[in-house]
N, C-alpha and C positions, 0 to 999 in steps of 0.2 A: 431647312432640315440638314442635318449631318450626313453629309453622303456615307461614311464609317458606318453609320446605324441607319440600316434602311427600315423603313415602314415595314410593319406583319403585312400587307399586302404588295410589296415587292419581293420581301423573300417569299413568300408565298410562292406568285409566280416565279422568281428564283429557283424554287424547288420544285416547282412543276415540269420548268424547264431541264432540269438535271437528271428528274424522271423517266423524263421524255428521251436525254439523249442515252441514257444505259438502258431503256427498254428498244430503243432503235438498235444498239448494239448487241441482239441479242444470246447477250448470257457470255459475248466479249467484256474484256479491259477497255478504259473508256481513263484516257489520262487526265491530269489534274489541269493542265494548260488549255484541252480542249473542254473541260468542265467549266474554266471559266469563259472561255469565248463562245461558248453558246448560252449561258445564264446570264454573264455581265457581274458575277458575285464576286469577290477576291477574297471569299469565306465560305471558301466550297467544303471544308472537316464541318461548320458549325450546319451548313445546309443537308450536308450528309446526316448529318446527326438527325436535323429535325425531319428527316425520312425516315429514320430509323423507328422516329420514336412516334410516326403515324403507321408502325406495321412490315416497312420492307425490309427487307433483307440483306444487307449494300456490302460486298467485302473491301477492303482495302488493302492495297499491295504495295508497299513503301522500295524503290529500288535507291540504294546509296549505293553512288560514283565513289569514284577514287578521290577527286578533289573534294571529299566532304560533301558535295550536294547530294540533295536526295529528292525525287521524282515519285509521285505516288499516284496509282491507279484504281481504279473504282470500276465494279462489279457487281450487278443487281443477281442475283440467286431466284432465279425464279422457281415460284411453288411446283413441286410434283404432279401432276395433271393423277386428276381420279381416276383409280383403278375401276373399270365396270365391272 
């Protein structure tokens, strides 16, 4: 198998695991470098995405350097807790 194109059952867990570290952060910035070394993904926008599009909520914050690079962070928006 193409390591480029992982199995629906590593992104999967990929995406579980990305879940997992922005709800540990809670309601923190959660950089793109530590998003990969806690998944193992090097397609942490497409893993993002496919959380998005099970329901959450995910912001993303692009910071560009002066040398043209550009560093981007991720933020889970958690739901509003029920008013009683």
């Amino acid at each position: 198998m193409d390591p480029s194109h992982p199995s629906p059952e590593s992104a999967s867990s990929q995406c579980a695991l990305i879940l997992a570290a922005l709800i540990e952060a809670n309601g923190e910035e959660v950089g793109h470098d530590q998003l990969v070394k806690v998944s193992g993904s090097h397609v942490i926008g497409t893993r993002v995405s496919n959380l998005r599009e099970k329901g959450h909520r995910i912001e993303c914050r692009v910071e560009r350097q002066k040398n043209h690079k550009a560093h981007s962070f991720y933020r889970l928006i958690q739901p509003e807790p029920a008013k009683a």
